[in-house]
Structures are given as C-alpha cells and as structure tokens.
TORDREN-433264 format. One record per residue: residue in three letters; x, y negated, z of N, C-alpha, C in turn; residue number from 1. Coordinates in steps of 0.05 Angstrom, whole numbers, plus 5000, padded with zeros to 4 digits. Each point is the difference from the previous one (the first is absolute). Last residue first. Layout:
<pts>
pt resn:ALA&n.u:X&n.v:Y&n.w:Z&ca.u:X&ca.v:Y&ca.w:Z&c.u:X&c.v:Y&c.w:Z&resi:NUM
...
</pts>
This chain:
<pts>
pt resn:UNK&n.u:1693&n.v:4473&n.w:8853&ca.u:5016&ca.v:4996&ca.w:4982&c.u:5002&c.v:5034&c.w:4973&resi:127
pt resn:UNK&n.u:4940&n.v:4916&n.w:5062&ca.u:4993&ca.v:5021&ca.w:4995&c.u:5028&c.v:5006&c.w:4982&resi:126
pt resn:UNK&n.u:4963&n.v:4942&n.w:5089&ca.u:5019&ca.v:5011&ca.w:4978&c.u:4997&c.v:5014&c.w:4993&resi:125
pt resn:UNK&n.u:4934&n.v:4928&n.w:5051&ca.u:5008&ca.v:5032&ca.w:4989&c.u:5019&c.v:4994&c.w:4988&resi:124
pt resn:UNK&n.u:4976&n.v:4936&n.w:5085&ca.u:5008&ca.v:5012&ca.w:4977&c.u:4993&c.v:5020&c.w:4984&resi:123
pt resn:UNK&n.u:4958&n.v:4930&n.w:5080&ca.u:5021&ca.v:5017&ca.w:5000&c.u:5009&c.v:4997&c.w:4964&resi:122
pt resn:UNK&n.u:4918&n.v:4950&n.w:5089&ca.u:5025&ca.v:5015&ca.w:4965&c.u:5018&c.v:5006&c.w:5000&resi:121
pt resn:UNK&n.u:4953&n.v:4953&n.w:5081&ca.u:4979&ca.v:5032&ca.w:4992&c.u:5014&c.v:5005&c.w:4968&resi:120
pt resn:UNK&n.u:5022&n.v:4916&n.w:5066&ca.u:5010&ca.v:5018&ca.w:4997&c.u:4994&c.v:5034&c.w:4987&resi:119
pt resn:UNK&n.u:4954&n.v:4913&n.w:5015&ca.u:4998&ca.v:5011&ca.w:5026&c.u:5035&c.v:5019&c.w:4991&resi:118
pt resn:UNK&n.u:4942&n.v:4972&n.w:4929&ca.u:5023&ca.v:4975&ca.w:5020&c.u:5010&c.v:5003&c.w:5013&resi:117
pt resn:UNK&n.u:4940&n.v:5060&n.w:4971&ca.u:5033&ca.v:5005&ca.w:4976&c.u:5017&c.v:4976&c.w:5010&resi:116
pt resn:UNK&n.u:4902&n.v:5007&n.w:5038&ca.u:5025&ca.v:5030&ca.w:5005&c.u:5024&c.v:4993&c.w:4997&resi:115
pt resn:UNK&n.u:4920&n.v:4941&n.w:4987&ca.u:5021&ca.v:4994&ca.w:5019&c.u:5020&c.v:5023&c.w:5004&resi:114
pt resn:UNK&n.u:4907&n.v:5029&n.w:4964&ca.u:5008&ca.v:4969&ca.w:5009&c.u:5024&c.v:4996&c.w:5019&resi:113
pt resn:UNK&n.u:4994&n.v:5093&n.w:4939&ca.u:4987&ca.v:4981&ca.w:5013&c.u:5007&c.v:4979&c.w:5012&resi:112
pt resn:UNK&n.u:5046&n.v:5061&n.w:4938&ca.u:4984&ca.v:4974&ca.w:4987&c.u:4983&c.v:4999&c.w:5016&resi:111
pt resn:UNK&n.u:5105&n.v:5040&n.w:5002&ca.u:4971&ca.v:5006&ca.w:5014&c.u:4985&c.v:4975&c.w:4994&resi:110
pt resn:UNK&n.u:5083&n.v:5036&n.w:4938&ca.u:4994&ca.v:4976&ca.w:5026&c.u:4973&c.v:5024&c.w:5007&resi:109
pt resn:UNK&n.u:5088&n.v:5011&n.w:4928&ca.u:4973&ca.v:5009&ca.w:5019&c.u:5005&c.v:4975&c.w:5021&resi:108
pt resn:UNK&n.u:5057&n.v:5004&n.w:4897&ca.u:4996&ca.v:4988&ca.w:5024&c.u:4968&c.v:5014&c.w:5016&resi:107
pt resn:UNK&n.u:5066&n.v:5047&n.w:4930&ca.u:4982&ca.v:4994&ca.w:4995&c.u:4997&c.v:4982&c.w:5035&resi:106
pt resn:UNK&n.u:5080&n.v:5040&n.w:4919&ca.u:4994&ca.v:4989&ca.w:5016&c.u:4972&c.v:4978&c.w:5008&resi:105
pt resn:UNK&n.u:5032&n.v:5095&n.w:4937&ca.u:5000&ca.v:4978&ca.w:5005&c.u:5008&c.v:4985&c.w:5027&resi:104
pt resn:UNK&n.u:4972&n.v:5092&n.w:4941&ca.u:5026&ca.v:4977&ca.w:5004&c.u:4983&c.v:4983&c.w:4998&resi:103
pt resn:UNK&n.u:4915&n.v:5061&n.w:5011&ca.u:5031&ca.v:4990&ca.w:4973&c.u:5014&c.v:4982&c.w:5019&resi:102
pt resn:UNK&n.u:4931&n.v:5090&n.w:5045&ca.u:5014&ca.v:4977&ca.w:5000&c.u:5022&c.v:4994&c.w:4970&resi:101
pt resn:UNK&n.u:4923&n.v:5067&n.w:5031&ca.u:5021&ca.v:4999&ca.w:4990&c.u:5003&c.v:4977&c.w:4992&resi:100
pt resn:UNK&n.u:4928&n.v:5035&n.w:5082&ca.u:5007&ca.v:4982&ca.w:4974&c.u:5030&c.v:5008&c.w:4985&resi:99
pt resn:UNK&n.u:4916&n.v:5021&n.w:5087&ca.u:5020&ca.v:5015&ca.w:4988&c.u:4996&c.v:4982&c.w:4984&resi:98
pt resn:UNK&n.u:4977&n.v:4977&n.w:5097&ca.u:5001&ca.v:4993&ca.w:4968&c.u:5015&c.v:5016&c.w:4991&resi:97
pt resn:UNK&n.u:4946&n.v:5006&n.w:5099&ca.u:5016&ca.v:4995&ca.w:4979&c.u:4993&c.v:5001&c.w:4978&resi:96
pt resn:UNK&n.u:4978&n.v:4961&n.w:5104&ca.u:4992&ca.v:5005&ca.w:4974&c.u:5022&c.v:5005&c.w:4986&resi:95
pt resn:UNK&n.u:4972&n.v:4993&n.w:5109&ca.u:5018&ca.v:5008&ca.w:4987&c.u:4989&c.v:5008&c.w:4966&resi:94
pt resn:UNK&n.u:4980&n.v:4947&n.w:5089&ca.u:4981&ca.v:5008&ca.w:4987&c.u:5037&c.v:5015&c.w:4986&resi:93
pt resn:UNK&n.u:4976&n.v:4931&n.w:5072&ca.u:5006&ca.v:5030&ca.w:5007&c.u:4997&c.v:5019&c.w:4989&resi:92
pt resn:UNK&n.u:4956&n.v:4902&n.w:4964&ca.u:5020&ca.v:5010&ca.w:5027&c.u:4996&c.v:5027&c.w:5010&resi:91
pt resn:UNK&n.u:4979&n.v:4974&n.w:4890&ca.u:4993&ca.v:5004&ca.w:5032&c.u:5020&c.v:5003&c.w:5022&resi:90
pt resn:UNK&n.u:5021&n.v:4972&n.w:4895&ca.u:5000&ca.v:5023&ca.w:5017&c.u:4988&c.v:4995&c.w:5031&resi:89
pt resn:UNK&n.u:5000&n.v:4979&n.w:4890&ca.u:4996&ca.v:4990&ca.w:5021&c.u:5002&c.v:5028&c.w:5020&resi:88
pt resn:UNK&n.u:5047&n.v:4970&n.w:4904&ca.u:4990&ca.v:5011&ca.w:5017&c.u:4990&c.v:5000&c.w:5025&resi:87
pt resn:UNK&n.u:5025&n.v:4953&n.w:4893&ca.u:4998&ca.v:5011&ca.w:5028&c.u:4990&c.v:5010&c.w:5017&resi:86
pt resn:UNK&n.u:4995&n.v:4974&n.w:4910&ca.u:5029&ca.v:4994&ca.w:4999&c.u:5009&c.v:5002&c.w:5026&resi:85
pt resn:UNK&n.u:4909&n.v:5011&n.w:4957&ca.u:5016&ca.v:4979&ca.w:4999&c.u:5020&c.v:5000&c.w:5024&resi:84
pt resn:UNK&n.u:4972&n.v:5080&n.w:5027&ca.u:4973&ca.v:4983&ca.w:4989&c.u:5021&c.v:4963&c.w:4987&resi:83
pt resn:UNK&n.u:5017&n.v:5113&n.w:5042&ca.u:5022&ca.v:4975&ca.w:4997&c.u:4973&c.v:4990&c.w:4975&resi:82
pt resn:UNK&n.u:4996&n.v:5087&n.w:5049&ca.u:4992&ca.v:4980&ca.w:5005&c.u:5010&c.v:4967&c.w:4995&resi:81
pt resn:UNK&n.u:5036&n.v:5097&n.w:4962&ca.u:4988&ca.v:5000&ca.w:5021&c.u:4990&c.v:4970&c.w:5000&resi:80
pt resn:UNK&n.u:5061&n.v:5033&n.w:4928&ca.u:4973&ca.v:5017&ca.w:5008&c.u:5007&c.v:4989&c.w:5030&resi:79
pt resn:UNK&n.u:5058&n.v:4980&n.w:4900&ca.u:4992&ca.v:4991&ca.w:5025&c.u:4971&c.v:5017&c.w:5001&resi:78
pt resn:UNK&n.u:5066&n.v:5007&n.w:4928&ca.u:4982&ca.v:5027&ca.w:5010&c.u:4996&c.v:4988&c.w:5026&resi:77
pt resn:UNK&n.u:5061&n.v:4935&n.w:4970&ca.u:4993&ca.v:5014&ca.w:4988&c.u:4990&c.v:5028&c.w:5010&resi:76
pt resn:UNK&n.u:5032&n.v:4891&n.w:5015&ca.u:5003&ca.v:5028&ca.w:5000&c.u:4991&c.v:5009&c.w:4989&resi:75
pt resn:UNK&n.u:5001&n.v:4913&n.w:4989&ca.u:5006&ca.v:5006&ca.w:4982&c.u:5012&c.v:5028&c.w:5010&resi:74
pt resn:UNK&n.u:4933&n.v:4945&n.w:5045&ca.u:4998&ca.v:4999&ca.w:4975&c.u:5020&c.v:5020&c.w:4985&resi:73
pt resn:UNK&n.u:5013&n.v:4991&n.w:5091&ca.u:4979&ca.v:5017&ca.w:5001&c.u:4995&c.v:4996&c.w:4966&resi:72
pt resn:UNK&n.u:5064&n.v:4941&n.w:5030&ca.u:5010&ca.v:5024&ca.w:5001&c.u:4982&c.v:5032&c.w:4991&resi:71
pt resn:UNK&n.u:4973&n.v:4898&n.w:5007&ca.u:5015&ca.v:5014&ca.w:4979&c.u:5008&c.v:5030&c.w:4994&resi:70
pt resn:UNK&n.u:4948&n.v:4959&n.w:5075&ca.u:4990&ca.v:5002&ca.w:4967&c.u:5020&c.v:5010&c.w:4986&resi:69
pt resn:UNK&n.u:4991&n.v:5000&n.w:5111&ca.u:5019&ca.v:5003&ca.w:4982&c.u:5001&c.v:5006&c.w:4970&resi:68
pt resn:UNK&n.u:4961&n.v:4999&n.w:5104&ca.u:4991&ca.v:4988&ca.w:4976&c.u:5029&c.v:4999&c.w:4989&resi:67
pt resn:UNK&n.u:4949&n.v:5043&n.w:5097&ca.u:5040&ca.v:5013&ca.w:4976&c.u:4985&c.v:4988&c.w:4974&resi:66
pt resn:UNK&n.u:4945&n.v:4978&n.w:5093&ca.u:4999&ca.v:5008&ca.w:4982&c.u:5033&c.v:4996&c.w:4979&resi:65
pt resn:UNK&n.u:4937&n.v:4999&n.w:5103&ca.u:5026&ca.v:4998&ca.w:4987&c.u:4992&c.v:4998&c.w:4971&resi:64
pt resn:UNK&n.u:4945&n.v:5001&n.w:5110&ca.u:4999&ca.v:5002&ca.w:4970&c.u:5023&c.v:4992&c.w:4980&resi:63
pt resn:UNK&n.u:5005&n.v:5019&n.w:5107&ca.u:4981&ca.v:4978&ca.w:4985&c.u:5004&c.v:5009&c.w:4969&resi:62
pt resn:UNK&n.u:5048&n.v:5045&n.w:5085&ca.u:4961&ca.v:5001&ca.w:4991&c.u:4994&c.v:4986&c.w:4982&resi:61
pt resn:UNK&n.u:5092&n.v:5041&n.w:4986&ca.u:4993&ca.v:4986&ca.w:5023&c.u:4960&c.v:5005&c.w:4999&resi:60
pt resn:UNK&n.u:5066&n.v:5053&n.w:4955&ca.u:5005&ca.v:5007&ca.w:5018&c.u:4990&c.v:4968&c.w:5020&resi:59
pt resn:UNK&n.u:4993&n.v:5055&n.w:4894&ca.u:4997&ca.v:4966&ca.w:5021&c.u:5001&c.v:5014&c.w:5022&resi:58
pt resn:UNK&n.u:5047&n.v:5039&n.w:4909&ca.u:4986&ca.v:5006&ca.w:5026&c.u:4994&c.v:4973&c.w:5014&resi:57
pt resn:UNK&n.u:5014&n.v:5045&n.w:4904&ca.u:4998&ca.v:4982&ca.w:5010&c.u:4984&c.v:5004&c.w:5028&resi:56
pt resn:UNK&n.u:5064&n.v:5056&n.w:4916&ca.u:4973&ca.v:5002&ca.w:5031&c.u:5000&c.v:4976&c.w:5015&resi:55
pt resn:UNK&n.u:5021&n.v:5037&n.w:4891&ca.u:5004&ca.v:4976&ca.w:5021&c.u:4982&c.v:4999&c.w:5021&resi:54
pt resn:UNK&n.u:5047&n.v:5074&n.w:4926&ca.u:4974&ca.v:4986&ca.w:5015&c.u:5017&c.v:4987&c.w:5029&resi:53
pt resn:UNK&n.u:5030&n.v:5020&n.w:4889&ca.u:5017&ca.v:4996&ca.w:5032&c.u:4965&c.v:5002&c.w:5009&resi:52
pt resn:UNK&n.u:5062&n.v:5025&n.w:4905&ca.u:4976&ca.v:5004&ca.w:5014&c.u:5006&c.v:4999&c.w:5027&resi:51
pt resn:UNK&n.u:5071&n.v:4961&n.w:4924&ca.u:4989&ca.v:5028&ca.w:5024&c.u:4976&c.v:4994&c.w:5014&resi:50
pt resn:UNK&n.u:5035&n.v:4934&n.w:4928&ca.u:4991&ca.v:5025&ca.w:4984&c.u:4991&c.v:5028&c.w:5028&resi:49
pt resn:UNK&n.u:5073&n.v:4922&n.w:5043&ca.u:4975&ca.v:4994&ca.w:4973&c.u:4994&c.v:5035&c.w:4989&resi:48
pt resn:UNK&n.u:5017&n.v:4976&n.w:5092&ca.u:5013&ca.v:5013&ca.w:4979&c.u:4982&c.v:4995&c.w:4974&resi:47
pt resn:UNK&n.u:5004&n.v:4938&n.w:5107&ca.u:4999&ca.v:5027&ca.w:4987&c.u:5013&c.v:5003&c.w:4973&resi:46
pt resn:UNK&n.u:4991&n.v:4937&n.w:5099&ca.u:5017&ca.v:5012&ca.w:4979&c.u:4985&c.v:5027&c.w:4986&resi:45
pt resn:UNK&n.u:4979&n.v:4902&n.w:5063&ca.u:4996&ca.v:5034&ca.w:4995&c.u:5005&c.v:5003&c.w:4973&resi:44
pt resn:UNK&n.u:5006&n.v:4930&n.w:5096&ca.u:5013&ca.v:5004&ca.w:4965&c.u:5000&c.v:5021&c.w:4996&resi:43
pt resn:UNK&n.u:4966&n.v:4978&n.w:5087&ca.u:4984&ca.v:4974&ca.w:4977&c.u:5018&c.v:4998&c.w:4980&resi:42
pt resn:UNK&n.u:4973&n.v:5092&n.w:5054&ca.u:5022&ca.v:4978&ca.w:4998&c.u:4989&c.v:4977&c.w:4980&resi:41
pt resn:UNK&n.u:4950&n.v:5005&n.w:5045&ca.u:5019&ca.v:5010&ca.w:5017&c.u:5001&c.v:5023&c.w:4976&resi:40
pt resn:UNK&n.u:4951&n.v:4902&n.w:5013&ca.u:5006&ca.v:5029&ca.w:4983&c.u:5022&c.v:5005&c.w:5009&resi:39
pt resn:UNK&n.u:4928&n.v:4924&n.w:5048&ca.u:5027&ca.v:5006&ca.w:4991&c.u:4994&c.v:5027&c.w:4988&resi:38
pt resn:UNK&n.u:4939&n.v:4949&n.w:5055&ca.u:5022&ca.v:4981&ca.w:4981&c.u:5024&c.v:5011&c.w:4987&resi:37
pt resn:UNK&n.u:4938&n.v:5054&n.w:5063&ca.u:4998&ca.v:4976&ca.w:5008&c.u:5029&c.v:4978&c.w:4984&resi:36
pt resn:UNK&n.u:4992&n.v:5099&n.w:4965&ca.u:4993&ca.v:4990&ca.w:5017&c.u:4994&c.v:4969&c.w:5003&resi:35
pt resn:UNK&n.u:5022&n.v:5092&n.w:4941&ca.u:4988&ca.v:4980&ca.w:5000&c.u:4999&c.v:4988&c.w:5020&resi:34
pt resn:UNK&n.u:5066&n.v:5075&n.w:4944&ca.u:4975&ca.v:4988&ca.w:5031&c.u:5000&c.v:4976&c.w:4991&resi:33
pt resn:UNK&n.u:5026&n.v:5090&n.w:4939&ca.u:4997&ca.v:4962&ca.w:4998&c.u:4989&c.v:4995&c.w:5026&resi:32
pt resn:UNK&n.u:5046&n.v:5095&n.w:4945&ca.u:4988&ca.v:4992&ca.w:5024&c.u:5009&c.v:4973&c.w:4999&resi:31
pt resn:UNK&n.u:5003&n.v:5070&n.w:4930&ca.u:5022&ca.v:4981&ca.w:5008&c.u:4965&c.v:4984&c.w:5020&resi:30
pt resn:UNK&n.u:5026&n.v:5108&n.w:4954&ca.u:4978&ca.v:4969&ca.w:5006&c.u:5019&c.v:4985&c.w:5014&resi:29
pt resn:UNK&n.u:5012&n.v:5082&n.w:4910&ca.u:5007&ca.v:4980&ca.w:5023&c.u:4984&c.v:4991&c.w:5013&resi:28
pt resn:UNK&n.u:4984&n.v:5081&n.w:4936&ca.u:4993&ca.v:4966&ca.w:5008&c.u:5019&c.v:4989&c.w:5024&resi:27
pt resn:UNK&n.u:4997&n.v:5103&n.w:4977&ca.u:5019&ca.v:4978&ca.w:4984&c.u:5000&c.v:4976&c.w:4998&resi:26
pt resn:UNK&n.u:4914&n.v:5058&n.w:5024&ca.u:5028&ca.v:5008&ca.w:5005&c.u:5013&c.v:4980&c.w:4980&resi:25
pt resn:UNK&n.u:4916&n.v:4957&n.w:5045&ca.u:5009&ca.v:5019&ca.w:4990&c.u:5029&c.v:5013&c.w:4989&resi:24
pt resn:UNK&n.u:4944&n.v:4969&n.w:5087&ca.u:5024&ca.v:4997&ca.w:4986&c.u:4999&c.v:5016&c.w:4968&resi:23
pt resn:UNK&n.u:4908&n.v:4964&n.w:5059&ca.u:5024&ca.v:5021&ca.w:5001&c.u:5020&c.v:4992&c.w:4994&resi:22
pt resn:UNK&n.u:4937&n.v:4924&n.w:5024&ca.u:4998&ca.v:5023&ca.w:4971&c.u:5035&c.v:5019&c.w:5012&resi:21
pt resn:UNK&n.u:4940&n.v:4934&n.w:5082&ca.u:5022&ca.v:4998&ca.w:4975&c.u:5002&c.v:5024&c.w:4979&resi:20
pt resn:UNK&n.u:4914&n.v:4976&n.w:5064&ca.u:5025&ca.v:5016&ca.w:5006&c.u:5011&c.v:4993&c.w:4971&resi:19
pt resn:UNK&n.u:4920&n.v:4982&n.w:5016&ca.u:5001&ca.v:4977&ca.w:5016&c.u:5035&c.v:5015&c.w:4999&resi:18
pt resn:UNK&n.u:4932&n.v:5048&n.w:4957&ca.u:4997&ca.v:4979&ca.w:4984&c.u:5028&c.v:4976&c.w:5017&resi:17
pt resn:UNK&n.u:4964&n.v:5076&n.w:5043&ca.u:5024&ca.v:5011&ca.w:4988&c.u:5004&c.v:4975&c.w:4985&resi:16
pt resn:UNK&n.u:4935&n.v:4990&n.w:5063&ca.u:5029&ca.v:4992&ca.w:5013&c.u:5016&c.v:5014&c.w:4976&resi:15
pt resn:UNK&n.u:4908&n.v:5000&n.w:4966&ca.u:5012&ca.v:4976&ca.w:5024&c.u:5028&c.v:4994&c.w:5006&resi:14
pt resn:UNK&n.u:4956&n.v:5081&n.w:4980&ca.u:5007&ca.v:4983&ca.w:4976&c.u:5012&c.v:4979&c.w:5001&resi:13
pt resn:UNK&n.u:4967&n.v:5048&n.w:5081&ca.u:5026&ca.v:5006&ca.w:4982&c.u:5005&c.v:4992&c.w:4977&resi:12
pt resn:UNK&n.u:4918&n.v:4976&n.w:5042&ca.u:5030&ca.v:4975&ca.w:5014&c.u:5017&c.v:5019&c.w:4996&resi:11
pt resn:UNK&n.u:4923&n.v:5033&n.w:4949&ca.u:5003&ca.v:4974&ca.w:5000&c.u:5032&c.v:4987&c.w:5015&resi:10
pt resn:UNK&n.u:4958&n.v:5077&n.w:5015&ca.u:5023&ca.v:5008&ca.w:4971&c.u:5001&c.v:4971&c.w:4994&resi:9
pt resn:UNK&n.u:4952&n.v:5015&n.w:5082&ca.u:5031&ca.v:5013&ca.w:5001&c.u:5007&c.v:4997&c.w:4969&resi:8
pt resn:UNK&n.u:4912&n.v:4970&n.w:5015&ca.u:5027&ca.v:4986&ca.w:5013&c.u:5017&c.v:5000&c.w:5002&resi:7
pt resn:UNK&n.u:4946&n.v:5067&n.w:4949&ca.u:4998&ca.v:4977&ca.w:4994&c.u:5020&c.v:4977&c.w:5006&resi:6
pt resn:UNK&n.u:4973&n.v:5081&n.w:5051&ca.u:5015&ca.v:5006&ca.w:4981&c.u:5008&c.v:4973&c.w:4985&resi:5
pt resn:UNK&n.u:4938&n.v:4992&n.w:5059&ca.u:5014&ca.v:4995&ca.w:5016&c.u:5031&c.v:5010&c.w:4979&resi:4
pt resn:UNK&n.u:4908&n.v:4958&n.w:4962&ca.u:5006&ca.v:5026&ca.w:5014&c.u:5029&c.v:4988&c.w:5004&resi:3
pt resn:UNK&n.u:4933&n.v:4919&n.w:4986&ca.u:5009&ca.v:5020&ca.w:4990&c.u:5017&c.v:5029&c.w:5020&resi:2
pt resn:UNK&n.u:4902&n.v:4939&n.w:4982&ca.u:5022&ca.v:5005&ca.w:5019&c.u:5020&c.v:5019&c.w:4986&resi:1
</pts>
C-alpha cells in the first residue's frame, strides 16, 4: 500500500508535467490553436535565427497533431516533444516547442485521418 505522502507527490508531478514550460526571458511564444479542422492562425510567421516557443493549444477534445518535417528538420536547438517531424497534441492539452527556426517556407497539416482534407493545414513563414 502506498502512503498518502506518496499520492500527493505523485498527482503534483502529474499536473506540473501537464503545464506549459515557463517563459524564458527574451523567448517569444507564438501561440497555435488547434481545433476541429483547423489552425488558428493557419499562417505563422516567424524570424529566422530568433528563438521562438511554440505553444500549441488544442482547444477541441479529439486528438490533433502540428506535423510539419521539414521545418522541424532544418531548425535548430529543437526541445520539446516533436517525434519525426511532429507533434501530438491531446484534446485540451497544451504542448510546447522551443526551436530556432531557417528561412523558409514550410507547409503544416494535421496527419490524422482525414484532418488536412478537412481543412487542418496551414503555413510557416519563416523570414
């Protein structure tokens, strides 16, 4: 059986694990929703060489995911959960990405069934 101490440091681990990464100073964040077929904004602008975190918010219930290979290949100091070339994000879940983005222009979709038909892609600009 475990102690009651135990439970408690368990579901605080829990929910801090479940909370977006601080700011750190001078980072930009550029805020991504996710919803039922769509990116809001479905054209995201950033700075080449400037360190950005990318807060990806799902705001519906069903499961999302911000896929976007290239872009993720040819940033740089990428950290947070981005697995081949994307990120899955849980409904009502909020995940970020710190990365330094290269110029370009990179196409995002959502790679579950039927998303990106549906309307679920967008853009990066990176200038």
């Amino acid at each position: 059986m475990r102690s009651p101490l135990f439970a408690l440091l368990f579901a605080l681990s829990a929910t801090a694990a479940a909370q977006p990464a601080a700011q750190p100073a001078g980072v930009p964040i550029v805020r991504v929703e996710l919803s039922t077929f769509d990116f809001t904004p479905s054209t995201i602008r950033l700075r080449a060489g400037q360190p950005v975190i990318l807060r990806l918010f799902n705001r519906g219930d069903r499961d999302h995911n911000f896929q976007a290979p290239l872009f993720f290949l040819q940033a740089t100091a990428v950290s947070g959960p981005v697995r081949n070339g994307k990120v899955e994000v849980p409904g009502g879940q909020t995940v970020d990405v710190r990365l330094t983005p290269r110029r370009g222009t990179f196409r995002l979709k959502c790679g579950h069934t039927m998303h990106a038909t549906m309307g679920m892609e967008g853009d990066i600009v990176v200038q």
